[in-house]
MOPAC internal coordinates of N, CA, C and O (Angstrom, degrees):
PM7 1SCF
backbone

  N    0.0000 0     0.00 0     0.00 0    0    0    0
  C    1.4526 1     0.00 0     0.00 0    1    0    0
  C    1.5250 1   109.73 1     0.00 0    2    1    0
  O    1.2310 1   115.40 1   -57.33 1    3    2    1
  N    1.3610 1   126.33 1   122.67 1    3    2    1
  C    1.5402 1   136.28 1  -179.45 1    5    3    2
  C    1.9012 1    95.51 1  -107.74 1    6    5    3
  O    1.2310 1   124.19 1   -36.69 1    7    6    5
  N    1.3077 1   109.57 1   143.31 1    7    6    5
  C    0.9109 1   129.88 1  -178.44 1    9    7    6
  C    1.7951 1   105.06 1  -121.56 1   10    9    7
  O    1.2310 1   123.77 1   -56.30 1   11   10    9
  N    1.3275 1   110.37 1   123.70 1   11   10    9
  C    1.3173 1    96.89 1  -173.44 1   13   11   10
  C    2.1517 1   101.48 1  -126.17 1   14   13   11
  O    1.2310 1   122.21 1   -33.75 1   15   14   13
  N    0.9327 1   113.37 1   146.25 1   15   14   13
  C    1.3909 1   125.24 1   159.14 1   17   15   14
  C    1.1633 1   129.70 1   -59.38 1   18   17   15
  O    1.2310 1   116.26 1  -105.57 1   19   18   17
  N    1.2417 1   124.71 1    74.43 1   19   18   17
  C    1.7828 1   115.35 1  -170.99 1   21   19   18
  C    1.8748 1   108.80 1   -86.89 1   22   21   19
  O    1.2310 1   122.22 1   150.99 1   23   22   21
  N    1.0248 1   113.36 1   -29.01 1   23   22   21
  C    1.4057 1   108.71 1  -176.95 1   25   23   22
  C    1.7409 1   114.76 1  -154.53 1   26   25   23
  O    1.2310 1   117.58 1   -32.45 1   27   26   25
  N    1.3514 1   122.21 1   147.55 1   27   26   25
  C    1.6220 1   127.09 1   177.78 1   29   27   26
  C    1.5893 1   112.57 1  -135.40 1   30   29   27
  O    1.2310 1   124.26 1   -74.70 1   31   30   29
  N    1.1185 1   109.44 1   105.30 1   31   30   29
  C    1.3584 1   113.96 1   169.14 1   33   31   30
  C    1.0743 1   141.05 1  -114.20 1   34   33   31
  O    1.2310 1   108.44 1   -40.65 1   35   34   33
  N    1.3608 1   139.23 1   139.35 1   35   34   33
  C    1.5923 1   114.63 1   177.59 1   37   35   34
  C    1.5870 1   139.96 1   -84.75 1   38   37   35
  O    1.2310 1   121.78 1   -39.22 1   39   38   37
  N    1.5828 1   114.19 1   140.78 1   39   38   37
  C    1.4021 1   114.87 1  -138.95 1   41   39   38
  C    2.2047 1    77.90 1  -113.51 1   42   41   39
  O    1.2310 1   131.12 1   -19.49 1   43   42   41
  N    1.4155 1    96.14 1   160.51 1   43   42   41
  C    1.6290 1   102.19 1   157.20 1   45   43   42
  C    1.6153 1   107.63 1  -115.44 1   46   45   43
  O    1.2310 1   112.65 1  -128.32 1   47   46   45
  N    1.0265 1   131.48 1    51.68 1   47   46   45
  C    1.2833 1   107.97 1   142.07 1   49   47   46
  C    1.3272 1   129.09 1  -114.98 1   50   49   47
  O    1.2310 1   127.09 1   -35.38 1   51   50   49
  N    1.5013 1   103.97 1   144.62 1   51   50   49
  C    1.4474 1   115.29 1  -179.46 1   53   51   50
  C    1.3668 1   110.58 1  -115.79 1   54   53   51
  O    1.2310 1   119.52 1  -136.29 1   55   54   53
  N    1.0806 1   118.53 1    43.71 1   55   54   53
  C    1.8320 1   133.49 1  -179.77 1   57   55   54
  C    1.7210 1    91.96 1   -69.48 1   58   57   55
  O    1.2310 1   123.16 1   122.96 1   59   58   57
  N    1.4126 1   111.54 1   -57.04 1   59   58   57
  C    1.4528 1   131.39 1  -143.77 1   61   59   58
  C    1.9613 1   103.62 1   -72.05 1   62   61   59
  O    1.2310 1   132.32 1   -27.21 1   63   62   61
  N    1.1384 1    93.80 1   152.79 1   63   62   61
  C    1.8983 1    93.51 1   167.82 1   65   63   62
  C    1.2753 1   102.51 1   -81.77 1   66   65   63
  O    1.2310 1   113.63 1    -4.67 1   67   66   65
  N    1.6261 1   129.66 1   175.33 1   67   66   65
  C    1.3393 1   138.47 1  -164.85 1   69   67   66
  C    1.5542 1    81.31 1   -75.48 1   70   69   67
  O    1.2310 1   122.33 1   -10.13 1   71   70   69
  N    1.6048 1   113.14 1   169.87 1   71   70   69
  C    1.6379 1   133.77 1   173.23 1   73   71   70
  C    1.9325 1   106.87 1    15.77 1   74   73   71
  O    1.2310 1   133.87 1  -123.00 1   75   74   73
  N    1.6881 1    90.78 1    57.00 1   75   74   73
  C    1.3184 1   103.95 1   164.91 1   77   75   74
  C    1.3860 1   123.32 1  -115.19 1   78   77   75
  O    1.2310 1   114.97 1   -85.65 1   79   78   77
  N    1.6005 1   127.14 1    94.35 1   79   78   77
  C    1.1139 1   126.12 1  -132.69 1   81   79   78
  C    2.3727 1    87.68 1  -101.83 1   82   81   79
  O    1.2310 1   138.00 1   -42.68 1   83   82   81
  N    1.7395 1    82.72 1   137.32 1   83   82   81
  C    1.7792 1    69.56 1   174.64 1   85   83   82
  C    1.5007 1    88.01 1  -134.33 1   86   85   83
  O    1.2310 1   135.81 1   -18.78 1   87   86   85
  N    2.0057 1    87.00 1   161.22 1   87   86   85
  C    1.5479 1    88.39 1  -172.36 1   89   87   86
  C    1.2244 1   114.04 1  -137.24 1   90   89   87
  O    1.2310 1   113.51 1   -65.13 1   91   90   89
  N    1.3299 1   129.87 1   114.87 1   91   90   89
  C    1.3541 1   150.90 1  -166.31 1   93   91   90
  C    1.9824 1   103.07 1   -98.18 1   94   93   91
  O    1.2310 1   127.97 1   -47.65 1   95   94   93
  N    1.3162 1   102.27 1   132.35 1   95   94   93
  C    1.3588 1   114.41 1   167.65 1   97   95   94
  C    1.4517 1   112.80 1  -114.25 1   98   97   95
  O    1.2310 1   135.51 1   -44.92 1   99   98   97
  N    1.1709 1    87.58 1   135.08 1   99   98   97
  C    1.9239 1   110.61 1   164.06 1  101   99   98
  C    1.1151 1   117.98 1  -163.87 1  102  101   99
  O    1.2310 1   121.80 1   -46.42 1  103  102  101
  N    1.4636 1   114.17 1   133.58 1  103  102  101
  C    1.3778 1   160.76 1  -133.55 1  105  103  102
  C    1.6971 1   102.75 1  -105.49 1  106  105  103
  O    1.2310 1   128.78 1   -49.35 1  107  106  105
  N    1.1577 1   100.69 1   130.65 1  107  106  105
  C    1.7714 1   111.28 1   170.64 1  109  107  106
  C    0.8889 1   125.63 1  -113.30 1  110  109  107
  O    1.2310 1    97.10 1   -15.43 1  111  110  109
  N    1.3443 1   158.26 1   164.57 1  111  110  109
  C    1.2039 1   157.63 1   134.97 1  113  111  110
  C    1.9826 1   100.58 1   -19.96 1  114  113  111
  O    1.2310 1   140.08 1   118.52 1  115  114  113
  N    1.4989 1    78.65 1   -61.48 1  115  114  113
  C    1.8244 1    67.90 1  -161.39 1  117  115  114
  C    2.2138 1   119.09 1  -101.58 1  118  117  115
  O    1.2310 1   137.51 1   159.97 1  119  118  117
  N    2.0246 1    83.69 1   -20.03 1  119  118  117
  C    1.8297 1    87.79 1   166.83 1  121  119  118
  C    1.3498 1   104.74 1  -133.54 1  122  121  119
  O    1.2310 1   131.15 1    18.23 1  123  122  121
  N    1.1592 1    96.09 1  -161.77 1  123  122  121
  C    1.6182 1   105.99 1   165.54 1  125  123  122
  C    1.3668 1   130.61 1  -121.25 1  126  125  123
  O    1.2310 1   114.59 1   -47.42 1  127  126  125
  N    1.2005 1   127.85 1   132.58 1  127  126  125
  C    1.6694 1    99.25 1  -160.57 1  129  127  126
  C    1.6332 1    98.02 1  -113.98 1  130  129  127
  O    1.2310 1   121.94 1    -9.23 1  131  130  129
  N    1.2801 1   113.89 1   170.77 1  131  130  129
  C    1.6878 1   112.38 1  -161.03 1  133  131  130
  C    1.2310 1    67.81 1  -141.26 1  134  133  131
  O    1.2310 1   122.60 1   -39.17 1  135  134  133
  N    1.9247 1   112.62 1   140.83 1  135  134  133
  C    1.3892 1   130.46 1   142.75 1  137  135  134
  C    1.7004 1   105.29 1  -103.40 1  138  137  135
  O    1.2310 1   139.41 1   -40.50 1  139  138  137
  N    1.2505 1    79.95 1   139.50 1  139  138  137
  C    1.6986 1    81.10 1   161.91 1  141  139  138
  C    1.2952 1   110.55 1  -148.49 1  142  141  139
  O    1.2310 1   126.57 1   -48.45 1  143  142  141
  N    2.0263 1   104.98 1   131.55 1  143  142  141
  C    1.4861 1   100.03 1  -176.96 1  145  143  142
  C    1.6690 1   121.21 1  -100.14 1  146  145  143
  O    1.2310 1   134.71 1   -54.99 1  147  146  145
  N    0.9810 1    89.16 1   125.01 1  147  146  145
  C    1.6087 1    95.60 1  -177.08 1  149  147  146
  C    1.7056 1   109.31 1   -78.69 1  150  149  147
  O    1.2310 1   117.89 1   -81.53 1  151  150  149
  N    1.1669 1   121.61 1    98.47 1  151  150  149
  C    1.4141 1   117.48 1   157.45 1  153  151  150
  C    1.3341 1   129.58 1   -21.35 1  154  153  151
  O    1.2310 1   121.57 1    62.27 1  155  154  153
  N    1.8566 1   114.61 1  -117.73 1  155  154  153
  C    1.1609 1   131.14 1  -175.43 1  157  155  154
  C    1.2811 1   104.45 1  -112.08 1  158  157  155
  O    1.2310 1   120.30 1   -15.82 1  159  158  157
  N    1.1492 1   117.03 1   164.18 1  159  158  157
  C    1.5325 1   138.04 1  -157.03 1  161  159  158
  C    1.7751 1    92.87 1  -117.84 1  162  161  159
  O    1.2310 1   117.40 1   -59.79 1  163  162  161
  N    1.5066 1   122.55 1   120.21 1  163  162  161
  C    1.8624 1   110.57 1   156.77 1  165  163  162
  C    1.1311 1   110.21 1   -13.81 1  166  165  163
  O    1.2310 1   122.13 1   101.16 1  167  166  165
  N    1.3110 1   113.53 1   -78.84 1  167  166  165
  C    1.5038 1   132.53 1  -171.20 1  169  167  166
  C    1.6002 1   131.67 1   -58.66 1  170  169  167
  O    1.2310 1   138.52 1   171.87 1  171  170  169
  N    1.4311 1    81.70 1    -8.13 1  171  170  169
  C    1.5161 1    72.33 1  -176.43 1  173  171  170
  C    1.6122 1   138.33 1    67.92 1  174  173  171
  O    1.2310 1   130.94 1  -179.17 1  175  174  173
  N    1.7480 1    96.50 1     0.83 1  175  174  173
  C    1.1074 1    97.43 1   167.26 1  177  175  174
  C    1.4023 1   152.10 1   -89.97 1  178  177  175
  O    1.2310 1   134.77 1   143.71 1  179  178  177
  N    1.6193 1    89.04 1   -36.29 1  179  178  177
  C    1.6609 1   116.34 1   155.01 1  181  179  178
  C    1.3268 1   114.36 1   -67.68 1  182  181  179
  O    1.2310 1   112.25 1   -31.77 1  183  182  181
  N    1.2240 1   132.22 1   148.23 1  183  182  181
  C    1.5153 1   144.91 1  -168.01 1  185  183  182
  C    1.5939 1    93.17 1  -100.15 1  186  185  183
  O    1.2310 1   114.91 1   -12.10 1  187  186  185
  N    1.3635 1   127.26 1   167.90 1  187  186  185
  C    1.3278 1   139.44 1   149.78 1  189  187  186
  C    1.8937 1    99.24 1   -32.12 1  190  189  187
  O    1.2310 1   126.21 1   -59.00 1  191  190  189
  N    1.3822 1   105.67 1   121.00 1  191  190  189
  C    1.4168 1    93.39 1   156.42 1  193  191  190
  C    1.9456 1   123.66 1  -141.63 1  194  193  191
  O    1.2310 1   126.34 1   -30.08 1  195  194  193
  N    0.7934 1   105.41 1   149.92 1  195  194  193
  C    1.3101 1   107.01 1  -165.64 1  197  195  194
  C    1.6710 1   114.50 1   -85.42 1  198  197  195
  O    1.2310 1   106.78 1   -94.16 1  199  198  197
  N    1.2119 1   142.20 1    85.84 1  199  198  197
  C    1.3206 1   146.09 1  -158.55 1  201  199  198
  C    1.3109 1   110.99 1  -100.00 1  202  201  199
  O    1.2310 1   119.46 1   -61.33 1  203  202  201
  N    1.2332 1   118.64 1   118.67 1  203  202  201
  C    1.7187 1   136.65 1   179.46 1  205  203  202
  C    1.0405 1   101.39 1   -98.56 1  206  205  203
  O    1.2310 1   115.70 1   -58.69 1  207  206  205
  N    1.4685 1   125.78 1   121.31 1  207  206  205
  C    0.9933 1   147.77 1   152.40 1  209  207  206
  C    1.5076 1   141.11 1  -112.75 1  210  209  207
  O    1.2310 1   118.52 1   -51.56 1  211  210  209
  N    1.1802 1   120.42 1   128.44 1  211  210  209
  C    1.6974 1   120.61 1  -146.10 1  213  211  210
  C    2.1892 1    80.62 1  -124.40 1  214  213  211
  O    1.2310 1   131.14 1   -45.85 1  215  214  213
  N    1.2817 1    96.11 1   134.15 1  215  214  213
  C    1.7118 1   115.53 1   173.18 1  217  215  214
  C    1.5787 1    99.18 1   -81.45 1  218  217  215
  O    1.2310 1   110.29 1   -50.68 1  219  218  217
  N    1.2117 1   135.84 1   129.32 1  219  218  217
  C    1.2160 1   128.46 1   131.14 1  221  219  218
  C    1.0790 1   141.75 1  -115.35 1  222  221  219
  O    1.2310 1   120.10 1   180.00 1  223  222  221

């Protein structure tokens, strides 16, 4: 199973604890794509970001 990065965007929510990873499914015709929202960063450097991820 390869996991690939198709897109990163930035999200506002701050519902989540820092490196609280959540995982939403949705279904394609042809994959499946996994979001997962990344909260806070240790550092504080990375912002909330929103990571699309497609299985192939």
């Amino acid at each position: 199973m390869r996991i690939k990065v198709i897109s990163i965007s930035n999200v506002s929510d701050n519902s989540h604890k820092p490196i609280d990873f959540i995982l939403m499914d949705y279904k394609n015709r042809k994959s499946t794509i996994l979001y997962f929202i990344i909260s806070k960063n240790i550092n504080n450097i990375i912002k909330q970001l929103s990571v699309r991820l497609s299985i192939l």
